[in-house]
C-alpha positions as CSV (number, residue, x, y, z in Angstrom):
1,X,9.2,10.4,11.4
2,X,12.8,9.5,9.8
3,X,13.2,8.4,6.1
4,X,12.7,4.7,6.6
5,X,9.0,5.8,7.6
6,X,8.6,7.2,4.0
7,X,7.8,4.2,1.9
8,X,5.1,3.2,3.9
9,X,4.0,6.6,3.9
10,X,4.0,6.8,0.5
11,X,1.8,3.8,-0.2
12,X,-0.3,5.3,2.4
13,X,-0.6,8.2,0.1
14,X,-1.1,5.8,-2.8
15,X,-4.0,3.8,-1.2
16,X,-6.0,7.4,-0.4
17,X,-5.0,8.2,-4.1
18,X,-6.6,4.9,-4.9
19,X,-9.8,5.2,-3.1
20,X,-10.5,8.7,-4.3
21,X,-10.0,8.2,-8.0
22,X,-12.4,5.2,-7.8
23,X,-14.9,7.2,-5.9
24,X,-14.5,10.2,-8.1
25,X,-14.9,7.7,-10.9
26,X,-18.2,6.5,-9.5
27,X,-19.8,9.6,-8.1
28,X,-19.4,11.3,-12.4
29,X,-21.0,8.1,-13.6
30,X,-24.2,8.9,-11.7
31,X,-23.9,12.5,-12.8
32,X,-22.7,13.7,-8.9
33,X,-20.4,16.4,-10.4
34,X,-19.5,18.3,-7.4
35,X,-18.8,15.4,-5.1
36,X,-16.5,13.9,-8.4
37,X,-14.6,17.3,-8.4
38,X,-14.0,16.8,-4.1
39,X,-12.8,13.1,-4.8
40,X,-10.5,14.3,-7.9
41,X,-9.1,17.7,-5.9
42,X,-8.4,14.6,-2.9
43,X,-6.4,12.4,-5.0
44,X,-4.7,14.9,-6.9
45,X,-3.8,16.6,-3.1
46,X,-2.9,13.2,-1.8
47,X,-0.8,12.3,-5.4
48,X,1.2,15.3,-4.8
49,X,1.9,14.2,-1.4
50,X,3.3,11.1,-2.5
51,X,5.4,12.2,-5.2
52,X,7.0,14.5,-2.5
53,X,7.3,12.0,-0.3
54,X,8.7,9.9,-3.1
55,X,11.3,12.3,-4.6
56,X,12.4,13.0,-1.2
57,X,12.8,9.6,0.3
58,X,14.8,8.5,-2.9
59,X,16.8,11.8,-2.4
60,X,17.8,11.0,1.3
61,X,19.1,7.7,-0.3
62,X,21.3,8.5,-2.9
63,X,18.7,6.8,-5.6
64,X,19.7,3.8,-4.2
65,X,17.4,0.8,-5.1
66,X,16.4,-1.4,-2.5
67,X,16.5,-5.2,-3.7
68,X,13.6,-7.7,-4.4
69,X,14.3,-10.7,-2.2
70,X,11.3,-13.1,-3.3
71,X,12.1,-16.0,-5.2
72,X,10.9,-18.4,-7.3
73,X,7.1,-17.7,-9.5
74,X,7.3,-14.2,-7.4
75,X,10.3,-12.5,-9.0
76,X,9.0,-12.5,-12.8
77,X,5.6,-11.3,-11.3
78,X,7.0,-8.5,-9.3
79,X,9.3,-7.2,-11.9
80,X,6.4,-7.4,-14.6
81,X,4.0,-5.4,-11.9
82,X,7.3,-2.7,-11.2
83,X,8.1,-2.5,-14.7
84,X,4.1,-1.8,-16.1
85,X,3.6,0.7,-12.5
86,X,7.2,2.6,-13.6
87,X,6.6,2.7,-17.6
88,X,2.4,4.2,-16.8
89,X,4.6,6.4,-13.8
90,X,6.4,8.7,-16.1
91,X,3.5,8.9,-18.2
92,X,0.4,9.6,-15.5
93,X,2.0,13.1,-14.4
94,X,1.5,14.9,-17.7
95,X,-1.6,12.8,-18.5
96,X,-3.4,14.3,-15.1
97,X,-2.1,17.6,-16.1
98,X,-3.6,17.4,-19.8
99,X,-6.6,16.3,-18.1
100,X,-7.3,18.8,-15.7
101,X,-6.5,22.0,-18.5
102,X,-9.8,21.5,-19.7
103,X,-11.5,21.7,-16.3
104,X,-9.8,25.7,-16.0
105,X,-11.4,26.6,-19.4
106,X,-14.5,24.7,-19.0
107,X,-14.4,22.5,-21.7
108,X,-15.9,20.1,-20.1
109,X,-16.2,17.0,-22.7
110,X,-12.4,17.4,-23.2
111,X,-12.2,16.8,-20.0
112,X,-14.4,13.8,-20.3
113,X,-12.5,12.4,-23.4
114,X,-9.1,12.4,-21.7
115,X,-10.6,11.4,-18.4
116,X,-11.2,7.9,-20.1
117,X,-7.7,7.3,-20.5
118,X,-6.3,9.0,-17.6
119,X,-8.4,7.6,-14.8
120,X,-7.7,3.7,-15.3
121,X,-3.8,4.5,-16.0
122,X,-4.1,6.6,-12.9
123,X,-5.8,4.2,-11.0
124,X,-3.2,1.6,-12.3
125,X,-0.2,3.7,-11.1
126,X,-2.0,4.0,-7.4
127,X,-2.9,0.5,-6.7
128,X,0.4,-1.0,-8.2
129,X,2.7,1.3,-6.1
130,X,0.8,0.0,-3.2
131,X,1.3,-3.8,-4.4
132,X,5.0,-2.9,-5.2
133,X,5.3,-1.5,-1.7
134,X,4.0,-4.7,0.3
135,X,5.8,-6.9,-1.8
136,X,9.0,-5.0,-1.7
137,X,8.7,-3.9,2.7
138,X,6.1,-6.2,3.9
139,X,5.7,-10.0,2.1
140,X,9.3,-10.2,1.1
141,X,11.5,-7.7,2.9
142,X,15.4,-7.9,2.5
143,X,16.8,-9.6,4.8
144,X,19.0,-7.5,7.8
């Protein structure tokens, strides 16, 4: 595996991210606590992943951006979804960490409350770095 393997890695990571939240999501709904613990300890696992693989791709690079080559309607669409997933980005790592204190001292409708917000920003995060992946590497890749 070489660095250029990383972003697709890491919206790899994101989609398992993705589908465990939801299911996590799901399963405490219909009061299946233990599995919801299973799915949240997966996505939090495969999160980490990815913002390891993340950090250390961008690392490797120099922080160098790679460019948006879509034109036309696409531009102002991807830029609004990169914009929205970086802004909710900076904000979802302390916001899982608030949210999982609670868990440690049991305080469990704590956890609930803050769960609310987290879970749909956290979901947001996941699935939009997976849009911003395909439409950065996959629909319009840069050209060379």
């Amino acid at each position: 595996m070489s660095i250029s393997d990383l972003p697709a890695l890491n919206a790899t990571l994101n989609g398992i991210s993705t589908i465990f939240i939801a299911a996590g999501w799901y399963l405490i709904r219909r009061g299946y606590w233990r599995q919801h613990i299973a799915c949240m300890v997966t996505a939090l696992f495969t999160s980490t992943l990815f913002l390891a693989s993340y950090l250390t791709y961008h690392y490797a690079r120099g922080g160098q951006a790679t460019l948006f080559s879509g034109e036309g309607i696409v531009r102002p669409i991807y830029f609004t979804i990169l914009i929205s997933h970086i802004l909710l980005a900076f904000i979802i790592l302390p916001l899982v960490i608030t949210t999982l204190v609670p868990v440690f001292r049991r305080r469990w409708s704590k956890h609930a409350r803050l769960g609310r917000w987290t879970m749909p920003v956290w979901l947001y995060v996941s699935v939009t770095g997976v849009l911003v992946y395909l439409m950065l590497y996959r629909w319009f890749p840069a050209a060379g």
